[in-house]
N, C-alpha and C positions, 0 to 999 in steps of 0.2 A: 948662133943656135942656142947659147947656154943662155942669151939676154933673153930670148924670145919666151924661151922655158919660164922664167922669172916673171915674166912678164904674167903670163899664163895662171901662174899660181897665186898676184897678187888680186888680180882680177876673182878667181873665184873666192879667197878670201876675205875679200869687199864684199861678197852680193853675199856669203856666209853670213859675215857681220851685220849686212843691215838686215837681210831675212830674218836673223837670231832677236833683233831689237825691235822689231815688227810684232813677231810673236809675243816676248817680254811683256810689251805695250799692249798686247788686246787680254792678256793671260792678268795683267794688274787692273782693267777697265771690270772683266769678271769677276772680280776677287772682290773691286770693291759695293757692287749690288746685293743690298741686303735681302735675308733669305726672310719669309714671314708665314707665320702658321694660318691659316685660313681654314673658315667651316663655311659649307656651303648653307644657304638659305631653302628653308627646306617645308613642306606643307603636313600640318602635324596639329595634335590637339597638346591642352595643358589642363591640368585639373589640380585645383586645391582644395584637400580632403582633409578631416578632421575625425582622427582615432577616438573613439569611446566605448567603454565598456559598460556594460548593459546588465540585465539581472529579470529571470524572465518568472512573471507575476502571474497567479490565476485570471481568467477573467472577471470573478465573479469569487467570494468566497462568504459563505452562507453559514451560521451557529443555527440548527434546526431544534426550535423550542415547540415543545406540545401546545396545545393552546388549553391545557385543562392539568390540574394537577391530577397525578392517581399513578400506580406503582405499574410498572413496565411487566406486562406478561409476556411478552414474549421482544426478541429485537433480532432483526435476518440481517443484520450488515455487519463487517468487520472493515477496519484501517486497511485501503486500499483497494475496496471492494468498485467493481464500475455499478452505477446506478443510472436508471431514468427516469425522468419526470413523471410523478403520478406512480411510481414502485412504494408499496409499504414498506417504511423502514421497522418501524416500532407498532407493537399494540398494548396500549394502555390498560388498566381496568382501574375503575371506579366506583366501587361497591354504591354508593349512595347516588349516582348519577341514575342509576336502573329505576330507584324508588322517586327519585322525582319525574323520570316521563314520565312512570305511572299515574304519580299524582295531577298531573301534565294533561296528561288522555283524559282523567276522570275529571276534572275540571270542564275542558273543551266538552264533555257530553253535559254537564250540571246545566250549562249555559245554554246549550242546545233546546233542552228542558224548559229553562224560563223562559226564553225565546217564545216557544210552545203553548205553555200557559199565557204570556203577556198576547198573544196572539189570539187565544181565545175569550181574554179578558175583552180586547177592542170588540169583539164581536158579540158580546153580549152587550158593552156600553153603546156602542151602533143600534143594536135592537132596543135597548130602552129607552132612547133616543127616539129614535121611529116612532114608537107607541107614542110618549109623552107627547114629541112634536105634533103628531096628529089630530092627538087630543085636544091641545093647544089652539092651533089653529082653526077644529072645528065651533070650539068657545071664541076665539074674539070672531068669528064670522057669522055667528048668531046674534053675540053682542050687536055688532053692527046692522043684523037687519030689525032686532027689536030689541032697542034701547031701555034700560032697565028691566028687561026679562032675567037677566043673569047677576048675582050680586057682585059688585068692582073688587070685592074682598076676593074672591072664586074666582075673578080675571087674573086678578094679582099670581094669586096661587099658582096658576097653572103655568102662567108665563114663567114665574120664576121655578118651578119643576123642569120647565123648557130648556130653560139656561145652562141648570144644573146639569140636567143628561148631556149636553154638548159638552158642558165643561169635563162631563167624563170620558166622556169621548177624546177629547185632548189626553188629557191624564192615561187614556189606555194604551194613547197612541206614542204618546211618551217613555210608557214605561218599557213598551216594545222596541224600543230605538233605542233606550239604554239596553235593554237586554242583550240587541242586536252588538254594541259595542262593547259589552263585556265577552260575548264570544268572542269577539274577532282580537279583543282582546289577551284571551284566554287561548285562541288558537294559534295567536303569535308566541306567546307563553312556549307553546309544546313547542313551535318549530324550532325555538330555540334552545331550547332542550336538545330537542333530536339532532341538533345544529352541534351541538357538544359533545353530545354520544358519539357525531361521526368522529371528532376530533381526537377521540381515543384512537384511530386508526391515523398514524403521523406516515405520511409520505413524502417522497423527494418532491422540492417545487419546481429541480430544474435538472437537465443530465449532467452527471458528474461524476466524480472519484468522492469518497468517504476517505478525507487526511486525518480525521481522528474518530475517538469512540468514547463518549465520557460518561455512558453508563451499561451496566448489565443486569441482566434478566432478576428481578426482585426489589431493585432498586423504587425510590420514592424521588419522583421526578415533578418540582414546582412548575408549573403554567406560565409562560414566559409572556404574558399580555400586558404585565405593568414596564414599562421602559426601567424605571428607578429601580426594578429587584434585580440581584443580581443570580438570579437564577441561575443551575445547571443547564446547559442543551445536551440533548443525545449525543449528539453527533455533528462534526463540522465537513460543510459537503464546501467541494471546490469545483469551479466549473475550470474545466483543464483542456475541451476542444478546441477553446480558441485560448491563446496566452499574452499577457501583456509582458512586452519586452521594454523597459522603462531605463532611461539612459540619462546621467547628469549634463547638460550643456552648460560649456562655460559660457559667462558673461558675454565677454566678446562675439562669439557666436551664434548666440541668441538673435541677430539681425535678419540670418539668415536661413532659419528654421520657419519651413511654410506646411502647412495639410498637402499631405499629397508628394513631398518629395521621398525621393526615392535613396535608398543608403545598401549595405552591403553586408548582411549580418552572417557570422563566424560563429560557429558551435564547436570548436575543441573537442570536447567531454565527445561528441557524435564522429566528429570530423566532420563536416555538414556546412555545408554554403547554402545562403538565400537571398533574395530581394526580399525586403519591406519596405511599406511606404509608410510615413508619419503620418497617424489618425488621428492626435491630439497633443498639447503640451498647455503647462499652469497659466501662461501667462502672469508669470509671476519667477522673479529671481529668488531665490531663497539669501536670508539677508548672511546667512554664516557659511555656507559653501561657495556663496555667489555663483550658482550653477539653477538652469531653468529645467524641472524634471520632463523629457519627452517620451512618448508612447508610443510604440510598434504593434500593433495586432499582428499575433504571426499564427497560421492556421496551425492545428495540432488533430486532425481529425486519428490518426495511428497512436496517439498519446505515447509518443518517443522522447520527446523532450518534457523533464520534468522539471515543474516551479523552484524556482530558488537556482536552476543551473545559471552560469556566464557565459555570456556569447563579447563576443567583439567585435564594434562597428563602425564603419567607414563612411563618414555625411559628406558628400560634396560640397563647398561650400562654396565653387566660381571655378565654371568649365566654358571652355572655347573648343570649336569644333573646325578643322579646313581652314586656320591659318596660318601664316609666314610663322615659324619659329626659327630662333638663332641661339646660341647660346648666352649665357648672362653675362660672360667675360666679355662678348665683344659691343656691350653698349657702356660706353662711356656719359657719364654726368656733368656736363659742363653748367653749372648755373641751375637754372629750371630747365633746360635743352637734354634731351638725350641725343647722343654720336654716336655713329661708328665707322669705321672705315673700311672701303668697299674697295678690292682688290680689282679694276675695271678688264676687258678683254687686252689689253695692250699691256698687263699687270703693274699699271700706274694706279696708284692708292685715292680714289674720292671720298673726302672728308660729306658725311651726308650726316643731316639731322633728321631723325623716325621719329614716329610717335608709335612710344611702349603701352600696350596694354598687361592684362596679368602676369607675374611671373611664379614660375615655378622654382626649385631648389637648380634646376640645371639650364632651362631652358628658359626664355621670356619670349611675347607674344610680341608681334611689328606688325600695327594697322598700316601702317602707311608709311613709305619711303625708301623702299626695299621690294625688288622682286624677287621672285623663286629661281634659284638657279643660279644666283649672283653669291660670291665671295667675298666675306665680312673678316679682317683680322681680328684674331682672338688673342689677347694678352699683348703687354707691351706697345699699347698703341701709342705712346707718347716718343718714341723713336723714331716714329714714321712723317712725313708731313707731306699734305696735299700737291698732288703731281709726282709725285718719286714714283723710280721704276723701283719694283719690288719684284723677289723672287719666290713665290707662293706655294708652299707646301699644302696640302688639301688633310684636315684631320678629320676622321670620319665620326660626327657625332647622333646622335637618338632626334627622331622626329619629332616622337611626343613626352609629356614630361606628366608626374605623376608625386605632387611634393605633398607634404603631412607636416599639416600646423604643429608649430610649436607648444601649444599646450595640450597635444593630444597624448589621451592615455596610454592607448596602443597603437601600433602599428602592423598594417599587415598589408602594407606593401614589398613586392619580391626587388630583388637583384635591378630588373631592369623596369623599375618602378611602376609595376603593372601591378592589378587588384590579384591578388591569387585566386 
């Protein structure tokens, strides 16, 4: 009985022992499969954006010179004041300006007069003309039917009285035609006079704000018509309903600045977010900032934003829209080849080579060699080697990525690299 007992208990502690070394054995097979962090392949956009800061310009800004000298009798505008096109800003007086249309008008009538008289001059050289002619003609037609009835001296005579009335007759007609262009010359005269006169009345040429005021009621204000004087203006008018938002581009960036693209402008000073689209640039680098100047037209119709403020702005400068993105850790650089390695369903590691497009600060673009949904190890891939089973931990990373060039002024991308 007591062998039987013995017996009993070595038997169960054999099937103990190898059960215990069974386990051992699958418990060191687990231990030694390596764990790997993996991000899923994921459909997502990337953009690379370039910070600039900006400085926003009238559209237009105007020094409003009189076109006539003469002392300001009256001026209805102040610094700051709104205006519109065709509004009196100033009115002139020019004492001697009044004595020359007079002189102006009485000329124009002088001329009118000779006109008058050269008019009735032709019409007496016409009539004496007639007569003579007549006379003329009645003599050599007698001539001709009785040859020597009439003495050739008395042909002569008459013929040449003939001549002479004609020729006056030119002569009056003549002097009529100048007359006629002394008027009109004389009546261009006044118009420009009266042309002058208006010009004492100075008005806005365009809608604006009044940014300054450079003279007051008494003052003696020079006629701004020769370029070379450096005359005073009244007043300096700014057209301020539409603004130019004008931005340095650097060099580098310059490739990618086209009419018509669209950017992200930031008003601080307002708190105030907009779209602008680029309506012009110098074409031309500036040789000591090496930065190309670009133009925003940004509408101001409420005139909230005033010239001289800072906005800050966001140029896209190379956007992808609904592709593969992965993170930048998991592409590897072999040579000219990019790799990564792709965690398969069976969590065995395939060494695959993609082709990267853009990349962003976090994320890079994969045209080809990768689908959606697939596990790419991130970091550490030089430990792993094609065919291994791996033990893949899933790290949840961002779809889309949102990176700001290096030489950009500002930035005004948030936390999760989105435009605010």
């Amino acid at each position: 009985m007591r062998t039987r007992n013995f017996s009993l208990l070595l038997a169960t502690a054999t099937l103990l022992a190898t059960a215990s070394c069974k386990r051992g054995d699958s418990d060191a097979n687990a231990a030694e499969i390596p764990a790997a962090q993996v991000a899923t392949v994921q459909t997502g956009s990337i953009s690379h954006v370039l910070g600039m800061a900006g400085q926003f310009q009238p559209y237009q800004v105007i020094d409003v010179h009189p076109k006539v000298s003469g002392f300001i009798r009256h001026i209805y505008v102040d610094i700051g004041d709104k205006v519109h096109q065709g509004q009196t800003l100033a009115v002139l007086e020019v004492p001697e300006l009044r004595a020359q249309l007079e002189a102006s008008v009485a000329q124009v009538g002088q001329r009118k007069d000779e006109i008058v008289r050269a008019e009735h001059e032709v019409a007496r050289a016409e009539a004496d003309y007639s007569s003579v002619h007549a006379n003329n003609t009645r003599m050599q037609q007698a001539a001709k039917a009785q040859p020597g009835l009439i003495a050739q001296q008395e042909l002569d005579n008459t013929q040449a009285s003939d001549l002479s009335a004609a020729a006056q007759v030119d002569a009056a007609k003549a002097a009529l035609a100048a007359a006629r262009g002394a008027t009109l010359v004389a009546a261009a005269d006044s118009d420009r006079v009266k042309a002058i006169e208006g010009y004492t009345n100075v008005t806005a040429p365009l809608d604006g704000v009044i940014t300054w005021r450079y003279a007051d009621t008494g003052a003696l204000i020079q006629s701004g018509r020769d370029s070379n004087d450096q005359a005073l203006p009244i007043v300096k008018l700014a057209q301020v309903n539409v603004l130019r938002l004008r931005m340095p581009v650097p060099e580098d960036a310059v490739r990618y600045v086209k009419e018509g693209d669209t950017l992200q402008i930031r008003v601080d000073a307002l708190n105030r977010s907009l779209i602008g689209k680029i309506v012009r640039f110098t074409r031309n680098v500036n040789f000591e900032t090496r930065t190309m100047e670009t133009e925003v037209d940004v509408p101001n119709r409420d005139l909230s934003i005033d010239p001289g403020m800072y906005a800050n702005t966001q140029f896209q400068l190379a956007h992808v829209d609904n592709s593969l993105t992965i993170p930048v850790e998991a592409v590897i650089l072999k040579g000219k080849q990019s790799r990564v390695y792709v965690v398969d369903g069976d969590n065995h590691v395939d060494i695959r080579a993609v082709a990267v497009g853009i990349q962003g600060s976090k994320l890079a673009e994969i045209k080809s060699g990768l689908r959606a949904g697939e596990h790419v190890i991130v970091g550490g891939q030089e430990k792993y080697h094609q065919g291994e089973l791996v033990h893949p931990t899933v790290t949840p990373t961002p779809a889309s990525d949102v990176s700001t060039a290096q030489n950009s002024v500002v930035d005004m991308s948030d936390d999760e690299g989105g435009i605010q």
